[in-house]
C-alpha positions as CSV (number, residue, x, y, z in Angstrom):
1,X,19.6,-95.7,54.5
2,X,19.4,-92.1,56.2
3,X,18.7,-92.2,59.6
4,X,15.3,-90.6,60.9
5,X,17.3,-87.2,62.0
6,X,18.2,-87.2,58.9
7,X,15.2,-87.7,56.9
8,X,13.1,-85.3,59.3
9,X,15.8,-82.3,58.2
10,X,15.1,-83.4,54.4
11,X,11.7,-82.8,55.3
12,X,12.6,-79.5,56.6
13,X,14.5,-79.0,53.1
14,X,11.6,-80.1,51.4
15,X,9.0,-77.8,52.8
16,X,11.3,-74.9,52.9
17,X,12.9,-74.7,49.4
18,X,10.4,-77.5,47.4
19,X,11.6,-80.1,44.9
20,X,12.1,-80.2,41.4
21,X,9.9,-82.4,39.8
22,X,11.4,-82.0,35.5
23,X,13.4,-84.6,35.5
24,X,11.0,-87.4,36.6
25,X,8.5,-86.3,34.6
26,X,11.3,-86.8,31.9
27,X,11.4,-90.4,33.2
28,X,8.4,-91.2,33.0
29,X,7.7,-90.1,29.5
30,X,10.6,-91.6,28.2
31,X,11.1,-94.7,30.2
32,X,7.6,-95.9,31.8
33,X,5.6,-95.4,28.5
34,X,3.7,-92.2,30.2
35,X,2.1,-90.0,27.9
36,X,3.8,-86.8,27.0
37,X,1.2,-84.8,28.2
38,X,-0.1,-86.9,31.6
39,X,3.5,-86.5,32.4
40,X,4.5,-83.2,31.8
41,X,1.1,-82.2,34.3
42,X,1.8,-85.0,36.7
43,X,1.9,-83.0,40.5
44,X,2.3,-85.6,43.1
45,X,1.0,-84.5,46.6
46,X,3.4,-86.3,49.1
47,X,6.1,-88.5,49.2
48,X,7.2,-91.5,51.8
49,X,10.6,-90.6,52.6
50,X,12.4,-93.7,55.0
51,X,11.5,-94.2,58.5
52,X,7.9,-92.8,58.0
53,X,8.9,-89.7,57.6
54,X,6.3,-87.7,54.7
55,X,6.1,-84.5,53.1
56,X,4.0,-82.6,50.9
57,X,5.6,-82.1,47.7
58,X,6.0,-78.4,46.9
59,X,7.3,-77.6,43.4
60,X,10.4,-75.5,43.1
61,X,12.5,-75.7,39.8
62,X,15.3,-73.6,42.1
63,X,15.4,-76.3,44.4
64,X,18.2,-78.3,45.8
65,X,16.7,-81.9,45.6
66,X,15.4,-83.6,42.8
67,X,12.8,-86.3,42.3
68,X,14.0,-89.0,40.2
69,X,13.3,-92.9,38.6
70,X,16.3,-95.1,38.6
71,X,15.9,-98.4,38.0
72,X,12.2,-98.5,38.6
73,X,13.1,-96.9,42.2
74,X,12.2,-92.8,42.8
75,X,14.7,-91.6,44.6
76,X,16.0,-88.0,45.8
77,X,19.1,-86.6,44.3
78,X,21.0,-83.5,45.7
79,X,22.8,-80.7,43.2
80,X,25.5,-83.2,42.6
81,X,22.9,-86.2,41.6
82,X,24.2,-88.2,44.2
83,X,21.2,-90.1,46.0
84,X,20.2,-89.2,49.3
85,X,17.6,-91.7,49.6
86,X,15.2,-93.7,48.2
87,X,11.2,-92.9,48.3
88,X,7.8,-93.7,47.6
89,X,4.7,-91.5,46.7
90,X,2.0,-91.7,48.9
91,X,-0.5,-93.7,47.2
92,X,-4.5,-92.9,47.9
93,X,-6.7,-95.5,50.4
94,X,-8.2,-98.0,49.1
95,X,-11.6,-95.9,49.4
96,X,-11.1,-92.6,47.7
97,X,-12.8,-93.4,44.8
98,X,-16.0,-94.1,46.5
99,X,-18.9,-91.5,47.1
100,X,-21.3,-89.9,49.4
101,X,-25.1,-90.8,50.2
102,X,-25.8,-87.8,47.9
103,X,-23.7,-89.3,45.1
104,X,-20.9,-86.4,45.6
105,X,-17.2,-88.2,44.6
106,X,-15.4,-88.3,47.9
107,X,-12.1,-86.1,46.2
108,X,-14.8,-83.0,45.9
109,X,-14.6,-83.6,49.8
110,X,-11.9,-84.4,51.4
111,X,-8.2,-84.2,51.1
112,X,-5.7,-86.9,52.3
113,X,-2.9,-86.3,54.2
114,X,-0.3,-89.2,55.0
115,X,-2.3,-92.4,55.5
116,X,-4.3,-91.5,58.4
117,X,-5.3,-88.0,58.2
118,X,-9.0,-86.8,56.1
119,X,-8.6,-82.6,55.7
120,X,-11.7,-81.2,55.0
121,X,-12.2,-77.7,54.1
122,X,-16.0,-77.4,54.1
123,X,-16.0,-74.2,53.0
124,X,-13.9,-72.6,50.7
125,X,-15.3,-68.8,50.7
126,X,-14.0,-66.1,53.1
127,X,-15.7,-62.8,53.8
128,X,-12.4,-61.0,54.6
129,X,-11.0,-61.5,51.1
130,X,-14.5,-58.8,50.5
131,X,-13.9,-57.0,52.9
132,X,-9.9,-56.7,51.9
133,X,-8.9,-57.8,55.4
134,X,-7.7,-61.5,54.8
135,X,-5.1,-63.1,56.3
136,X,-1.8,-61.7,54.5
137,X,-0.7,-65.0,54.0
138,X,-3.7,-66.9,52.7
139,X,-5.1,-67.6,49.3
140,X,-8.1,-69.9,50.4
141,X,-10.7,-68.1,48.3
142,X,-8.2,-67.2,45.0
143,X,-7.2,-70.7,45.3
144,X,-10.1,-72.1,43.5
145,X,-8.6,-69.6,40.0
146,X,-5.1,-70.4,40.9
147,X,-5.5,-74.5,41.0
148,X,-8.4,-75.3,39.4
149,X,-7.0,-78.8,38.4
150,X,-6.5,-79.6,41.9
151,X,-9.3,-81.2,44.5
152,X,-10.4,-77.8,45.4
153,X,-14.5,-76.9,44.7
154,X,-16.2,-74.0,44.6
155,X,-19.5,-76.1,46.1
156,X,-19.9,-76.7,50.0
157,X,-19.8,-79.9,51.8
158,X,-22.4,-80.9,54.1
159,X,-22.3,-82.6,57.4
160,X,-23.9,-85.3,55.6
161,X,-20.9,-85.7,53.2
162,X,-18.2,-85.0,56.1
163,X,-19.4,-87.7,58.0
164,X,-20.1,-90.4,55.2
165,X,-16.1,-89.9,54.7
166,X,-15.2,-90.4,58.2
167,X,-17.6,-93.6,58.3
168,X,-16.5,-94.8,55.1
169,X,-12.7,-94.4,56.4
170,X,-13.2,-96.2,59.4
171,X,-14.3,-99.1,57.9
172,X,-10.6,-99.2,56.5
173,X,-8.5,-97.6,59.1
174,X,-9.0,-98.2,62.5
175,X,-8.9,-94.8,64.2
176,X,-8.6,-92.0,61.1
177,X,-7.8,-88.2,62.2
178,X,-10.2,-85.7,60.7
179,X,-9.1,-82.2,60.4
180,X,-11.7,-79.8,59.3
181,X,-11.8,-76.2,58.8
182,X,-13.5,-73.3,56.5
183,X,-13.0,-70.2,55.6
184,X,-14.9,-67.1,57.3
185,X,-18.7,-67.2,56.4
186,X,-20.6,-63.2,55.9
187,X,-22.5,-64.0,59.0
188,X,-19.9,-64.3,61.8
189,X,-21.7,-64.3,64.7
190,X,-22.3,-68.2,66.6
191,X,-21.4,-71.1,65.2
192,X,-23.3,-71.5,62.1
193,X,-22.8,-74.3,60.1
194,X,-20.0,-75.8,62.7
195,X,-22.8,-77.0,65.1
196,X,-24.9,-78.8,62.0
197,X,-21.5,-80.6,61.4
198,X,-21.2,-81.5,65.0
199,X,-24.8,-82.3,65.4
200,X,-24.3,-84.9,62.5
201,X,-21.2,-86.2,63.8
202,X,-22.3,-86.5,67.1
203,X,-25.3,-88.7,66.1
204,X,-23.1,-91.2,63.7
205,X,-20.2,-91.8,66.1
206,X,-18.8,-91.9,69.9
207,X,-17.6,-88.6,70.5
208,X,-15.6,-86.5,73.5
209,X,-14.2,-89.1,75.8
210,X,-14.9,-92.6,74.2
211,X,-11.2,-93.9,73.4
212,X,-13.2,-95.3,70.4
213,X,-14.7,-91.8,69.5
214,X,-13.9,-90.3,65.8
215,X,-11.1,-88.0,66.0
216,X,-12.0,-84.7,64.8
217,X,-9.9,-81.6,65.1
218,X,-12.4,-78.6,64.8
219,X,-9.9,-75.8,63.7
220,X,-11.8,-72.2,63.2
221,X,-12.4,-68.8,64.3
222,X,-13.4,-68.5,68.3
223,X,-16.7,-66.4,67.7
224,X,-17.4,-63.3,70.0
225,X,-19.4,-65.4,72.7
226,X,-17.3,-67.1,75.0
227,X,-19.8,-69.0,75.9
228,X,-19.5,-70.6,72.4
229,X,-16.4,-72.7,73.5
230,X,-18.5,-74.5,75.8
231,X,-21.2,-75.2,72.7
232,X,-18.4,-76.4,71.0
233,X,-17.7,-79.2,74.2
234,X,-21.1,-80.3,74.3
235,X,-21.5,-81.0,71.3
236,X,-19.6,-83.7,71.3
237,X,-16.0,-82.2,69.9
238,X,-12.7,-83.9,70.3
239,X,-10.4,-81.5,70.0
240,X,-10.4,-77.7,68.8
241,X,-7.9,-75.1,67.2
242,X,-8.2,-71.6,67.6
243,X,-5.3,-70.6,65.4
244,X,-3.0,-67.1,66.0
245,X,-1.0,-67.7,62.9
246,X,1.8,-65.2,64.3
247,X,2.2,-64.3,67.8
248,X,3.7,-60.9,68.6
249,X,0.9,-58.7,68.7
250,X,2.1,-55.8,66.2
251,X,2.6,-58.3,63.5
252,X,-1.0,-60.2,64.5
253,X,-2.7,-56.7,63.6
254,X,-0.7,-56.1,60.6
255,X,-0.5,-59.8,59.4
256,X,-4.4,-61.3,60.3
257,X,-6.8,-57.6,60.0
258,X,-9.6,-59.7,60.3
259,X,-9.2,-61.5,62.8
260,X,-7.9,-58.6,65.0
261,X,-11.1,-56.3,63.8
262,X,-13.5,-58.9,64.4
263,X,-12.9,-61.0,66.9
264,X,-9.5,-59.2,68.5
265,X,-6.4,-60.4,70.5
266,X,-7.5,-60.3,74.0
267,X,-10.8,-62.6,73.0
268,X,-8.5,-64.7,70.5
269,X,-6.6,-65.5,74.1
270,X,-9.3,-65.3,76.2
271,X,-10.8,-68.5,73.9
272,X,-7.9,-70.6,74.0
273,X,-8.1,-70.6,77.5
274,X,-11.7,-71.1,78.0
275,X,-11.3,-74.3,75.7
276,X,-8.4,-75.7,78.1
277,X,-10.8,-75.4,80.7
278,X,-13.6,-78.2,78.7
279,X,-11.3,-79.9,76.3
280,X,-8.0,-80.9,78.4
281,X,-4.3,-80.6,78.0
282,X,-3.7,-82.0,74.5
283,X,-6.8,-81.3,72.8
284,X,-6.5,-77.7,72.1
285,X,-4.3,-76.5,69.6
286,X,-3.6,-72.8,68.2
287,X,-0.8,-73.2,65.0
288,X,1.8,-70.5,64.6
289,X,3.6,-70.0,60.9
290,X,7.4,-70.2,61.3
291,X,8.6,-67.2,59.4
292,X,6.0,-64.7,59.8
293,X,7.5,-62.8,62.6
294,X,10.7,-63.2,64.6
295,X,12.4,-65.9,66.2
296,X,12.5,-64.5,69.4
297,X,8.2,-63.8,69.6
298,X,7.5,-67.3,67.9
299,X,9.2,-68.7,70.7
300,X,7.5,-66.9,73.1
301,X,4.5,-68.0,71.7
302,X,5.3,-71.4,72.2
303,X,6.3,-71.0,75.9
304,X,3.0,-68.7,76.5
305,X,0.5,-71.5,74.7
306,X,2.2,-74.8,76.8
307,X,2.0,-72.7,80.2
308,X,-1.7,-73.2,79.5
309,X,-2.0,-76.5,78.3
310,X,-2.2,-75.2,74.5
311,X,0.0,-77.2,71.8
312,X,1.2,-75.3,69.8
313,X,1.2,-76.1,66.1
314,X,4.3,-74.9,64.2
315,X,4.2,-74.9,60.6
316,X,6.8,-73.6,57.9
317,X,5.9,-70.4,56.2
318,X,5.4,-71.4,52.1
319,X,4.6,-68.8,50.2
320,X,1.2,-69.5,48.0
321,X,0.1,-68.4,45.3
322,X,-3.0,-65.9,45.6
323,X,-1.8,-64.4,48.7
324,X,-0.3,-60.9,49.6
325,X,2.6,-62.7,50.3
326,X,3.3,-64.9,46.8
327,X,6.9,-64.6,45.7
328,X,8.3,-64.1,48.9
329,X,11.3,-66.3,50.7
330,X,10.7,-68.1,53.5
331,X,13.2,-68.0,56.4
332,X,16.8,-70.3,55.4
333,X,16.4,-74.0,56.1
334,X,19.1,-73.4,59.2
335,X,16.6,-70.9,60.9
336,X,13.7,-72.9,60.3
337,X,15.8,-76.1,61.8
338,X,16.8,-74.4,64.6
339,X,13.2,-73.3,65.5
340,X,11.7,-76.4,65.2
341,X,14.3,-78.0,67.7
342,X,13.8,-75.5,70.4
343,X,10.3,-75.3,70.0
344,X,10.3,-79.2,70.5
345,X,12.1,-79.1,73.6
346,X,9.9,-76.5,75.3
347,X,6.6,-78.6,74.3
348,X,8.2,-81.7,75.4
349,X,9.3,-80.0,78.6
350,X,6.5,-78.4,79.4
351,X,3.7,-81.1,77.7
352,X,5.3,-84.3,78.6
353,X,2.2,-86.2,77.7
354,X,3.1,-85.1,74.2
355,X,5.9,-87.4,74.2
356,X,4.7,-90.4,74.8
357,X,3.1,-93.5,73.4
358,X,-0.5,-93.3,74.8
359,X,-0.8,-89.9,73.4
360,X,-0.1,-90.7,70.4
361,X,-1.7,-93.7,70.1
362,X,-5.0,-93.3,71.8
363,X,-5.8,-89.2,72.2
364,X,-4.4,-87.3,69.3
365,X,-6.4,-86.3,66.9
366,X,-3.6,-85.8,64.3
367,X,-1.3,-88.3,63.3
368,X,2.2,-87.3,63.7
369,X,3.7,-89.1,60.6
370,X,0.9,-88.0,58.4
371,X,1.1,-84.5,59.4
372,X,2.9,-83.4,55.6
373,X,3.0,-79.6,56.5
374,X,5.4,-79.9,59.8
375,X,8.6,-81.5,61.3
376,X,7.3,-80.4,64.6
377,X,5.2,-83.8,65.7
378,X,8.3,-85.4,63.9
379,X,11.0,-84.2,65.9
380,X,9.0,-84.1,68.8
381,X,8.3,-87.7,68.5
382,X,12.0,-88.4,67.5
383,X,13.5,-87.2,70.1
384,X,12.0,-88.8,72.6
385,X,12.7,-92.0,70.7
386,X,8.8,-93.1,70.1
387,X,8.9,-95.3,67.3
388,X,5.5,-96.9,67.2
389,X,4.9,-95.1,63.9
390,X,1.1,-94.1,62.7
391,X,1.0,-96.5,66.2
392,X,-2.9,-95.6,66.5
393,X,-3.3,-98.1,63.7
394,X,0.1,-100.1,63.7
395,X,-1.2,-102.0,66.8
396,X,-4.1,-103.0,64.9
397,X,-2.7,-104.4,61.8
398,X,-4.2,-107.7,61.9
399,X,-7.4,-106.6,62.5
400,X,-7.3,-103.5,59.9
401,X,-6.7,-106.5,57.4
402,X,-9.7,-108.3,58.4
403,X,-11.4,-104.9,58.2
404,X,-10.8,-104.3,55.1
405,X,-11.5,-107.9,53.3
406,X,-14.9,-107.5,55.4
407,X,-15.7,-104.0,53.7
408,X,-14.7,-105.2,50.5
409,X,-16.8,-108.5,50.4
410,X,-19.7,-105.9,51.7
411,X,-19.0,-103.9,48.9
């Protein structure tokens, strides 16, 4: 067994340089009685590696692990096939087949991260691919060509559907995290469609301030009224990301056109701050992409967003398909280490609510195990040696059972 250091810097290997995936598909065609065809398409989205530690599963025939079934076990192999560890993939809840009021399957709604986290991308359109000023990195709209077999539609979702997820989900899972987000709608001015969500969540369930509210992480575009973050407050929000993507202002310009024309740095900031103000220390987020921009003005980004009660979201730069960046290399897996670990330190320094128990247990609105993308919330959480793992619902184990034979006899 690997210790959690260990399996968190898999991770890290994982997300940086993928995993080949040939060789269990091999396995399961010719051992487990798969079809030929269901296997050879078979994509898995995450994997359970030990001492809840998951990651998404990026394919990568040029990687340096290897997914294999031995013995009716899937394990992870190195270049040498020696096994690293053993693993499991992350299975669906029990719920994901069901559907909305409107009769809409819940996987054209939501995608599930982990085992506590709903991401829902309402919206899959954005005006700056049109107006050829998209995020360099991004491939939300050319996604839909790119992966058409995946649980990615063209249609929106309503508030309506949104919100017959989250109830649905919490009749399974004590305290679920919902991330939503869109892309950028031709009409950017006010909120839009943000508020109708919020309006709908606000009447279904407890939110801003009840320890019992649904956790929703809002993460979108600050609009050009300030006065918008407020709006956002009031109507009932948990939490709220304004993201910069890349900090250093010459590669924001050059890396995010839109959002520099549009909205523009100095609001983008302005925003962040304004939100502190309403939401609270630990409820506003803004994400930076680890190997966008150099190590040196990613860091500074992290020390300038905890100086003002902003966590700061690292995630590892993975090339995508669709976007002005496809085909590039991320950073090495050393670098991308090694940033992750300082940046931990400064937001546990500087944030020490993040590294504790009651954060994590009652006020985050992201569950740090089930957060795929990152090692940040992993490391974070390992090095201050929290171990009450997915421990918003671990507490409640007994009671999620009972839960969940009650919805079922309902059903």
């Amino acid at each position: 067994m690997i210790t959690r250091q260990e399996a968190i810097y898999l991770k890290c290997d994982l997300l940086v340089n993928g995993v080949r995936l040939t060789e269990m598909r091999m396995d399961l065609f010719s051992g487990h009685g798969w079809d030929e065809n269901r296997a050879k398409a078979f994509l898995p989205a995450e994997i359970q590696l030990p001492n809840e530690v998951h990651a998404q599963i990026r394919e990568n025939r040029e990687a340096n692990f290897r997914l294999r079934i031995i013995e009716n076990i899937l394990v992870v192999q190195d270049r040498t096939n020696n096994i690293v560890c053993s693993c499991n993939f992350v299975s669906l809840p029990i719920f994901a087949d069901s559907t909305s009021a409107d009769d809409t399957p819940f996987d054209k709604i939501v995608v599930y991260n982990g085992t506590c986290n709903l991401n829902f991308t309402w919206n899959y359109f954005c005006d700056y691919f049109r107006t050829k000023q998209e995020c360099r990195f991004c491939n939300l709209t050319p996604a839909q060509d790119f992966y058409p077999e995946e649980n990615i539609s063209n249609a929106r979702k309503t508030a309506g559907q949104l919100a017959d997820v989250v109830e649905t989900a919490r009749k399974y899972i004590r305290d679920p995290k919902s991330i939503m987000t869109r892309g950028t709608p031709p009409q950017k001015q006010g909120l839009g469609e943000v508020a109708h969500i919020l309006e709908e969540l606000r009447v279904r369930f407890a939110l801003n301030g009840a320890r019992e509210s649904a956790k929703v992480l809002m993460t979108i575009s600050p609009t050009k009224h300030i006065a918008d973050v407020k709006q956002l407050y009031d109507s009932g929000l948990h939490s709220v990301a304004f993201n910069f993507e890349v900090f250093d202002r010459g590669y924001w310009k050059a890396i995010v056109p839109g959002k520099d024309s549009f909205i523009g740095r100095d609001l983008w900031e302005e925003s962040l701050i304004e939100a502190v103000k309403y939401f609270g220390t630990g409820r506003v987020f803004s994400a930076i992409i680890a190997g966008l921009e150099p190590r040196e003005t990613l860091i500074k980004g992290v020390h300038w967003c905890c100086d003002r009660g902003i966590i700061p979201i690292i995630v590892p730069f993975s090339p995508e398909t669709g976007s002005q960046f496809e085909g590039f290399r991320p950073p090495t897996l050393q670098w991308m280490s090694d940033v992750h670990l300082e940046a931990a330190d400064i937001i546990s320094s500087k944030l020490p609510l993040i590294g504790t128990e009651q954060y994590w247990s009652d006020e985050a609105p992201i569950c740090a195990e089930c957060f795929t993308g990152g090692i940040l919330f992993d490391v974070i959480k390992a090095n201050a040696g929290l171990t009450h793992y997915h421990g918003h619902n671990a507490a409640h184990e007994l009671d999620d059972t009972k839960r969940i034979e009650e919805a079922a006899t309902a059903s």
